[in-house]
N, C-alpha and C positions, 0 to 999 in steps of 0.2 A: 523560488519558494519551495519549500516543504511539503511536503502531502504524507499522510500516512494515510495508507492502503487496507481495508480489510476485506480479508478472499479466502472463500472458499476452495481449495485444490482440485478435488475431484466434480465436477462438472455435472455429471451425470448422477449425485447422489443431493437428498434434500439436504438442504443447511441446518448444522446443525452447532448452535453455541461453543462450544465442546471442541469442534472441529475447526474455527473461524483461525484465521492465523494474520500476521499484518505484515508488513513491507513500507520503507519509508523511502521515499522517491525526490530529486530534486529538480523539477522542471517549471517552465513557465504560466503553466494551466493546468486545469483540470481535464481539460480535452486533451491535450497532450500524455496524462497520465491515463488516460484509457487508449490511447492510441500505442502506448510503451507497452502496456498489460497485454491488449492484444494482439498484439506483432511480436511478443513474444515468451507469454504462458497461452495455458486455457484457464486458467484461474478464472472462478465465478466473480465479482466485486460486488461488494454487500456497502461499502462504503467507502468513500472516500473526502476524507476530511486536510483542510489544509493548515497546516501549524505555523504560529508565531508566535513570539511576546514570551510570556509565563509558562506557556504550555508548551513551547517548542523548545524553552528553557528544562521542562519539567523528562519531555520525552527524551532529552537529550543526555540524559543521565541515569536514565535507564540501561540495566546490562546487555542487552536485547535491540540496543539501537544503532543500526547500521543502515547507511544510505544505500542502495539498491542498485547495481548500476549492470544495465543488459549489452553484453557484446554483441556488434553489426559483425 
């Protein structure tokens, strides 16, 4: 499945709209997508929502959309 990610960067500063940036991930879970985040950003996550149907159709065509993928 899909997940699109949204995170704040800097850790240590409040969130701010402005700031928020997103990441699109393809794993099993929703645990598994914070278990990916945290083994290997410090990214704050403010949400994380999981895409399908119309909508995974819709982000998918977006210029901005690119699947995330972290090297071990």
């Amino acid at each position: 499945m899909i997940f699109k990610v949204l995170y704040q960067e800097k850790p240590q500063e409040n969130p701010k709209r402005e700031s928020t940036k997103s990441l699109y991930l393809d794993t099993e879970t929703e645990a598994k997508v914070r278990d990916l985040i945290d083994e290997n950003t410090d990214y704050t996550i403010e949400y994380i929502q999981p895409l399908e149907g119309k909508h995974l159709e819709f982000e998918e065509n977006e210029p901005d959309f690119k699947i995330t993928e972290f090297n071990k």
